[in-house]
C-alpha atoms as one frame of an Amber mdcrd trajectory, in Angstrom:
protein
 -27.083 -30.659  21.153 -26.095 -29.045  18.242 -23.206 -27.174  20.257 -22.066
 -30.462  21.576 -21.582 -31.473  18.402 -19.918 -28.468  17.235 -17.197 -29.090
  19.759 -16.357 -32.090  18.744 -16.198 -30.829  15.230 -13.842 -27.999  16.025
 -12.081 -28.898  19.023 -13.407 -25.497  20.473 -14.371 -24.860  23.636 -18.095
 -24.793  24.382 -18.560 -21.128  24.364 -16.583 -20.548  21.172 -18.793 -23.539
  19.762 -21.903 -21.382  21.175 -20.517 -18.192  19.326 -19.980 -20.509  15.721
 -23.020 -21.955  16.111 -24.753 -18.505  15.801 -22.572 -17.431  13.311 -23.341
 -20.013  11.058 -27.285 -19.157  10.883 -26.290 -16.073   9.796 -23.473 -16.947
   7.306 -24.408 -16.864   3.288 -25.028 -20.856   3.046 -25.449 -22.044   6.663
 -21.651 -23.038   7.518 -20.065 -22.284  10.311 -16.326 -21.565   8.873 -13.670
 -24.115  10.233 -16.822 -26.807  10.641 -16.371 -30.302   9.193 -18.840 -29.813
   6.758 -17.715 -26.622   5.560 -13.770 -27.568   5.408 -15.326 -31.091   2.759
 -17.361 -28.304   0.851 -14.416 -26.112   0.530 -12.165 -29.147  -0.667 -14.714
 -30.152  -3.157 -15.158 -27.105  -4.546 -11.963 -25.669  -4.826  -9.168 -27.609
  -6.939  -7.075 -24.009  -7.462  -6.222 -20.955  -6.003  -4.993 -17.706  -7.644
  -4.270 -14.827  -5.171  -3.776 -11.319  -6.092  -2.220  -8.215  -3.843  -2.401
  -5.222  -5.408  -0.577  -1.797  -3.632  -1.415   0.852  -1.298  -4.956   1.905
  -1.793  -7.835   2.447   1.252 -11.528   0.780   1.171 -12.729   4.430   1.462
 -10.051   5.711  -1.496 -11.516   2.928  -4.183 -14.663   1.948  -2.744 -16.020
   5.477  -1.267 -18.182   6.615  -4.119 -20.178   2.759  -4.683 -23.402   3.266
  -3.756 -24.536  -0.219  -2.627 -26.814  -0.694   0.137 -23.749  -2.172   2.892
 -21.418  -1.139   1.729 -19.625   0.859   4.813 -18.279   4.007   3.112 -18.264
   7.467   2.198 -21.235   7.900   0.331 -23.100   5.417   2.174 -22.114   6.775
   5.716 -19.754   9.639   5.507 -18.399  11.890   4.460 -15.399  12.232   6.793
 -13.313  15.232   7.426  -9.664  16.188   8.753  -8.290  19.370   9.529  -5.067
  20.641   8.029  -3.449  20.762  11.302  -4.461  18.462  13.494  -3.822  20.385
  16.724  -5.992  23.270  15.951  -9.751  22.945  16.012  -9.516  26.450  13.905
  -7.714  25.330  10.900  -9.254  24.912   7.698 -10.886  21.789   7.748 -10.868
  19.068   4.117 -13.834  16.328   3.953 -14.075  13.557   1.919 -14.940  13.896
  -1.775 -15.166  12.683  -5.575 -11.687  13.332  -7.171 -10.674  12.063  -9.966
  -7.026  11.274  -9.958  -6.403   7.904 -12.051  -2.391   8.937 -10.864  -1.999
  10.123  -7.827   1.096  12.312  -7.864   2.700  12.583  -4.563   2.915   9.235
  -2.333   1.078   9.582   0.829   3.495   8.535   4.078   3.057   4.867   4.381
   5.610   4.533   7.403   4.950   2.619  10.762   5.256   6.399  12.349   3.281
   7.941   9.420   0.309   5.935   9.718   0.415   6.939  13.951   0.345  10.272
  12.979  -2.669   9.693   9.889  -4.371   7.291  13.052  -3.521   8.500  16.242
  -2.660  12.523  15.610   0.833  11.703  17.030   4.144   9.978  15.839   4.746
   8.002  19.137   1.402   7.006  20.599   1.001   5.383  23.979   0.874   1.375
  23.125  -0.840   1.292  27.108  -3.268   3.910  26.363  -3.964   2.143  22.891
  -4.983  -1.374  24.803  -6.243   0.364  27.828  -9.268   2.161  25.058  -8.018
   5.611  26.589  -6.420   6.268  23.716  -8.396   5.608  19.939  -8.279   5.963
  16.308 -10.154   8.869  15.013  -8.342   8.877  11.508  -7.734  12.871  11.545
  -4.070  13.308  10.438  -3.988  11.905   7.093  -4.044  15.827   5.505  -1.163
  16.940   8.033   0.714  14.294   7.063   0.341  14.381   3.273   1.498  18.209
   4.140   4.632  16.967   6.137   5.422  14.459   3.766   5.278  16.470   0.362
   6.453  19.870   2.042   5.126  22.828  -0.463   2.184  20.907  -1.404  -1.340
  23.140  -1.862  -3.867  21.632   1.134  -6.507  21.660  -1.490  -4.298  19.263
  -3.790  -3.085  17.052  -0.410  -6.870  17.114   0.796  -8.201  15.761  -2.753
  -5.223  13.101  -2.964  -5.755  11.313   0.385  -9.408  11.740   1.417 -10.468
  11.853  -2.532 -12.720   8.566  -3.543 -13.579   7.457  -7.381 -17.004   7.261
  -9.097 -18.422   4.467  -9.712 -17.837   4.993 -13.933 -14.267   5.049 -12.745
 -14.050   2.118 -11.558 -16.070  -0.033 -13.688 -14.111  -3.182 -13.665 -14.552
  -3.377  -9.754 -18.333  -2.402  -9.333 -18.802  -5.049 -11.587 -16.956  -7.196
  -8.810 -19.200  -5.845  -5.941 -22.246  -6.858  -7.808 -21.283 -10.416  -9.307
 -19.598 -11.971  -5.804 -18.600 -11.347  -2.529 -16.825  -7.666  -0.841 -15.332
  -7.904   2.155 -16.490  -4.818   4.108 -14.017  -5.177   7.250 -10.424  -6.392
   5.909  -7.283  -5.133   6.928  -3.758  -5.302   6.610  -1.188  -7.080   8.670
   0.537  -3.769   9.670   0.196  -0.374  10.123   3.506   0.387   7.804   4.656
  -0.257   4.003   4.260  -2.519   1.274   7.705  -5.146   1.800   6.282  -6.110
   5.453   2.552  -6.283   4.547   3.433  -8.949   1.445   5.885 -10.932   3.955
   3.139 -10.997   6.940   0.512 -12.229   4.252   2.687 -15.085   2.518   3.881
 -16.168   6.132   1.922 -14.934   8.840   4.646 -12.842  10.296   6.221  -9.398
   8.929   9.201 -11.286  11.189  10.327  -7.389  12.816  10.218  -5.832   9.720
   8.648  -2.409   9.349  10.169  -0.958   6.654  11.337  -2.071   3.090  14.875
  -3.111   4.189  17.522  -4.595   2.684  16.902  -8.430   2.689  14.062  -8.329
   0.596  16.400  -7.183  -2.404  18.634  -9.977  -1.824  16.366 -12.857  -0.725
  17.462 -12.214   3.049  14.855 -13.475   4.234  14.276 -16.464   6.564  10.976
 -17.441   7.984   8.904 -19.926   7.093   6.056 -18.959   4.149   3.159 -20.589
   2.044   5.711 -21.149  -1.316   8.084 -23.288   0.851   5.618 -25.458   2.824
   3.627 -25.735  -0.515   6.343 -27.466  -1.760   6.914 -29.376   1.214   3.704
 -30.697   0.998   3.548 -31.222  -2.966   1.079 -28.618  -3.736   2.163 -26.896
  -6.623   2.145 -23.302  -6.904   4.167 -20.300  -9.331   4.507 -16.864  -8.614
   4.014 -14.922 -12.226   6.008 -11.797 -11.823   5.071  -8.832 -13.345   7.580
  -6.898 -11.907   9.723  -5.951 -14.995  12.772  -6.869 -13.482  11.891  -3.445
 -11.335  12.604  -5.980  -7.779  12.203  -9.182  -6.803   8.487 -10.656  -6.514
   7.470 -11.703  -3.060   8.575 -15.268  -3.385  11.858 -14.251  -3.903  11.988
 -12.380  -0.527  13.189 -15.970   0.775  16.352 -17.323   0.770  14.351 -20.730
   0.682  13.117 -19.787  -2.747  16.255 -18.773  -4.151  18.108 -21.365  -3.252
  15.219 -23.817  -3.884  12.416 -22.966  -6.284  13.641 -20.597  -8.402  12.130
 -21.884 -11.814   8.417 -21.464 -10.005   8.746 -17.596 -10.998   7.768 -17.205
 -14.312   6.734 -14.196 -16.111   3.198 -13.054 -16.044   2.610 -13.624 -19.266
   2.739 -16.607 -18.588  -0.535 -16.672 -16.738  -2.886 -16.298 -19.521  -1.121
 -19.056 -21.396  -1.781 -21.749 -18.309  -5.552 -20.139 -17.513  -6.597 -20.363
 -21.375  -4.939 -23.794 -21.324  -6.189 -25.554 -18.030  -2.630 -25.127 -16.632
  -2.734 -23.168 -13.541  -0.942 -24.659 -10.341  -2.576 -25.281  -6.876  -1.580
 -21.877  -5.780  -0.925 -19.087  -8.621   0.437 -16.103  -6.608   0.687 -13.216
  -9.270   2.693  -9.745  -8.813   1.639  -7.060 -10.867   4.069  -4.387 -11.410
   5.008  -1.070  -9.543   5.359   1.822  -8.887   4.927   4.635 -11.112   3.041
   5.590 -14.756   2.209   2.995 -16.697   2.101  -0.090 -14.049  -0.647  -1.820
 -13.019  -0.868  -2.497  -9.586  -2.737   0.846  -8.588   0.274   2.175  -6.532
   0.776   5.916  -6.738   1.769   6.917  -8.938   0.798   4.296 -11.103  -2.815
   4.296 -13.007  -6.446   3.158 -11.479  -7.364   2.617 -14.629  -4.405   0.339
 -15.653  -5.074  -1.522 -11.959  -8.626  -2.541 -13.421  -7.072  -3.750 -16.700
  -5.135  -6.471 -14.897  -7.711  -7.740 -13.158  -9.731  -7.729 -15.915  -7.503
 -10.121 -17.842  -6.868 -12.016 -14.798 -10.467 -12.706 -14.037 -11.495 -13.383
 -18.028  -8.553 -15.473 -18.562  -9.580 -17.700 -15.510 -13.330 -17.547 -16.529
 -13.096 -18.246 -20.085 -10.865 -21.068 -19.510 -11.302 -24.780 -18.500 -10.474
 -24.296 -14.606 -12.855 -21.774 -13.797 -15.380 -24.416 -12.000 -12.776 -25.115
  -9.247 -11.100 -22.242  -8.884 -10.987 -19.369  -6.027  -9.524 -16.042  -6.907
  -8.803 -13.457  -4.158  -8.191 -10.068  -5.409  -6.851  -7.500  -2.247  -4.486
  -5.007  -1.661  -0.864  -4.919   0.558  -1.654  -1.754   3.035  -3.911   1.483
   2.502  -0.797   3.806   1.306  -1.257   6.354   3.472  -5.194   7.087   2.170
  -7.552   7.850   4.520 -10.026   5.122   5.254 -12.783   5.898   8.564 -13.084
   2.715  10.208 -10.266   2.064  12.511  -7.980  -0.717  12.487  -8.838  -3.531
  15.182  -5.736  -4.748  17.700  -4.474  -7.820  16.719  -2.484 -11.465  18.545
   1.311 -10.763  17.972   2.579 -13.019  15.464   6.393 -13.735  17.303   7.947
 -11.514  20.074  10.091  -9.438  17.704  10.008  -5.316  17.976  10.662  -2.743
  15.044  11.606   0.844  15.754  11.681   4.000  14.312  12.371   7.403  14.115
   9.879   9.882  13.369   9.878  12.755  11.098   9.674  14.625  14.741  12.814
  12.872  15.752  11.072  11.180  18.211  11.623   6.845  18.560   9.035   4.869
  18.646   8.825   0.505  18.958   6.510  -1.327  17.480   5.296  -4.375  18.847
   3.133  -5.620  15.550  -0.081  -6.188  17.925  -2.447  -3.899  15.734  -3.418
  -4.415  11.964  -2.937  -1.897   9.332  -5.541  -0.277   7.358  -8.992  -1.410
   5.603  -8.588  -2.875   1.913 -10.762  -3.537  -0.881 -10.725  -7.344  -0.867
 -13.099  -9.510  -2.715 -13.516 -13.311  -2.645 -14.259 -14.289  -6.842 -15.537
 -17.919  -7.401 -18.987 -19.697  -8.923 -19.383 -20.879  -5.744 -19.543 -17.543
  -3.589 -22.771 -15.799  -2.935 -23.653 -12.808  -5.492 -23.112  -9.231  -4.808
 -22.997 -10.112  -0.991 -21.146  -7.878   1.390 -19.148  -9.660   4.079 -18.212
  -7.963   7.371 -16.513  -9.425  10.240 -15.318 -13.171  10.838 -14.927 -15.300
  13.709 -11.681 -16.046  15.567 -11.282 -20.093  15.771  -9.120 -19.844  18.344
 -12.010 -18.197  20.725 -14.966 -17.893  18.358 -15.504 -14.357  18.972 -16.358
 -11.781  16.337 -13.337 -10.639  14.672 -12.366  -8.645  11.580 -10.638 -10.696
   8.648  -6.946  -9.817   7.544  -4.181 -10.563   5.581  -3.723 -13.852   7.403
  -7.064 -15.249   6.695  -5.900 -16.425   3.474  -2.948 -18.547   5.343  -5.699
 -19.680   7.280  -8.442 -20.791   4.524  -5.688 -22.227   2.709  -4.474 -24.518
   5.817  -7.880 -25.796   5.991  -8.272 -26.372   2.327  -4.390 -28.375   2.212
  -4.721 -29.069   5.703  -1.930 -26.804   6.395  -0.364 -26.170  10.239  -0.775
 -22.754  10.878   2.231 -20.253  10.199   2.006 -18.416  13.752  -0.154 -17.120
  16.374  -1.905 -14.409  14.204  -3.107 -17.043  11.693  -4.375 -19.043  14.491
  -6.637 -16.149  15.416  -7.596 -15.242  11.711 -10.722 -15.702  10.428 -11.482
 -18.084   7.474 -13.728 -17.279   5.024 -14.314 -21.171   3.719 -18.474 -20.548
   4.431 -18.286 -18.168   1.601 -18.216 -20.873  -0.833 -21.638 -22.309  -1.183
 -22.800 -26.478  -2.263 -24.100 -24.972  -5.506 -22.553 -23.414  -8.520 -23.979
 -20.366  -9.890 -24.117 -18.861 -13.143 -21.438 -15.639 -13.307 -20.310 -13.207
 -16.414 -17.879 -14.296 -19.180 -15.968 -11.227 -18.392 -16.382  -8.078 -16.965
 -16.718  -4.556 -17.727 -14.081  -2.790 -19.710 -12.207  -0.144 -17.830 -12.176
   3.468 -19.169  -9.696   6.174 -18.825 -10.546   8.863 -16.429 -12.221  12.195
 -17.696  -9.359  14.390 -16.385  -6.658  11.755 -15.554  -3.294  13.359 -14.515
């Protein structure tokens, strides 16, 4: 009975009903995500949405030293090791431990190529051999490839920059997080490759053949379809606060659409605090914090941890000490993993379009890319009265089949078309899970702000 009803909820078939249907006993408050009822919850509960990507940083890298009971990371189930040559079982093998770099000097590779090698142990893996199983992650070339990348470089220093993790008292401002609402155990990126693609696959549901930070987005080249422009379309307002500098354009600006269309909805960042204090905030505040190096905030290397957890500090207290904070969601993530090691390998994933990017490996070696695997595992965390407390969230279900399936960059395209009743942006959204079930019928009490971050005892 209750399955029958199910379908005609969802418009599933029966077995996917089946699957949602035992998903939902299991989920926080009893929803099954994409369900009637939990679609009029998540309406009624959430007014305003403020989305956050921060840069380049692994579950394992931020989260790794948290010791909370689910957590799935290095102190809880590691560590993990790599050898400083991947081909020889005699070289000096590197494991996982506590480093405390709030800057991490030298960039790990973030390439499409880079992260096969940091995956796979190989620049050009088989894409057969990947589908077939024969072939799997087992996440040992992240040291080699630090080594390749930054030629010269100590392995001791390469080992403790990729496979290094923070202390808890490093990262106050975040445990904080983990305790007070919900972690997402099992979220990954849209692709295995750099920051410009990730942000364009997350804000449209397709990285549209890009793998690499080309070109268009300096210019606003770019074409497809994204959340700003059907936002507007359907009179939802939204701004994108830039805290950029001026440094490049912010990710709305990637589109020619925006440019052409919408340019007074970037503002500066600034001017974020001003509309949180003052019950101003849009439908959809999309913020970008700034990049790259010393003294930004957006955790990229070599930019500061500790500056990272200042931002979302003011972000979160400005939105919780102001007169929206009852109806509003904030989703704090990351672009890709950077090139740090994280153990848990990236799921395969529905191509969003039929377009192929290729590239040349350090090896010389070519190598397509067919975008039908997700990049690596982020710290993502879902910030709202209405979520469950210091619960840890691991994998979703697919409505398009209602099988188990890890959550991505896409799931926010896909929680936000059933909160605006949105069409969905391409195949890959389709198949993302939701996470509308996380927000509960009840508000909760939550802190006025949270912890203050500190600088690091031997910060370089």
């Amino acid at each position: 009975m209750k399955t029958n009803i199910l379908v005609s909820l969802l418009g599933i078939s029966s077995s996917a009903a089946a699957a949602a249907v035992g998903s939902a006993s299991k989920t926080p408050f009893g929803y099954a995500s994409g369900s009637k009822e939990s679609i009029a919850n998540l309406k009624d509960k959430v007014e305003n949405v403020v989305w956050i990507l921060l840069e380049n940083r692994s579950f394992d890298n931020i989260l790794g030293g948290v010791k909370r009971k689910g957590l799935d990371n290095v102190v809880n189930n590691g560590p993990f090791c790599n050898r400083q040559d991947v081909s020889d079982a005699s070289s000096t093998k590197y494991c996982s431990f506590y480093k405390d770099f709030d800057s991490v000097k030298h960039d790990p590779d973030h390439s499409v190529t880079g992260y096969n090698m940091e995956l796979y142990g190989t620049y050009t893996p088989s894409d057969a051999a990947i589908h077939n199983g024969s072939l799997t992650v087992t996440a040992e070339g992240f040291l080699e490839q630090q080594l390749v990348h930054h030629k010269g470089l100590d392995p001791k220093t390469a080992a403790e920059e990729v496979l290094g993790y923070y202390s808890e008292d490093e990262i106050p401002t975040l445990v904080d997080l983990v305790d007070e609402f919900t972690t997402f155990n099992h979220w990954f990126s849209c692709v295995p490759g750099p920051t410009n693609p990730n942000r364009l696959c997350a804000i449209s549901g397709t990285a549209d053949g890009h793998g690499e930070n080309d070109n268009s987005f300096d210019v606003s080249g770019v074409d497809t379809s994204n959340i700003f422009q059907v936002a507007s379309e359907k009179g939802i307002s939204w701004k994108n606060y830039d805290g950029t500098n001026g440094a490049f354009l912010p990710d709305s600006l990637f589109f020619n659409w925006t440019a052409q269309n919408a340019k007074s909805n970037v503002v500066p960042l600034e001017n974020f605090y001003q509309d949180a204090y003052l019950g101003l905030l849009p439908q959809l505040s999309y913020i970008n914090p700034s990049c790259c190096d010393l003294d930004t905030n957006s955790m990229h290397p070599a930019g500061n941890v500790s500056f990272g957890q200042v931002l979302v500090k003011q972000v979160y207290d400005a939105i919780r000490t102001g007169p929206q904070w009852d109806k509003t969601l904030l989703l704090l993530t990351f672009d890709e993993t950077g090139g740090f090691f994280d153990h848990v390998a990236p799921p395969l994933a529905v191509r969003p379009d039929n377009k192929t990017y290729t590239e040349t490996a350090t090896d010389g070696e070519s190598y397509t890319f067919t975008f039908d695997r997700l990049g690596g595992r982020m710290p993502t965390w879902l910030i709202s009265p209405y979520t469950p407390k210091g619960h840890i969230e691991n994998d979703g279900i697919d409505p398009a089949t209602g099988k188990t399936a890890a959550y991505s960059a896409t799931s926010v395209l896909k929680t936000l078309g059933y909160l605006w009743d949105l069409e969905d942006f391409s195949p890959r959204v389709s198949h993302s899970p939701a996470f509308d079930h996380l927000i509960g019928p009840h508000k909760r009490s939550s802190p006025a702000t949270l912890a203050n971050p500190r600088t690091f005892p031997d910060a370089v």
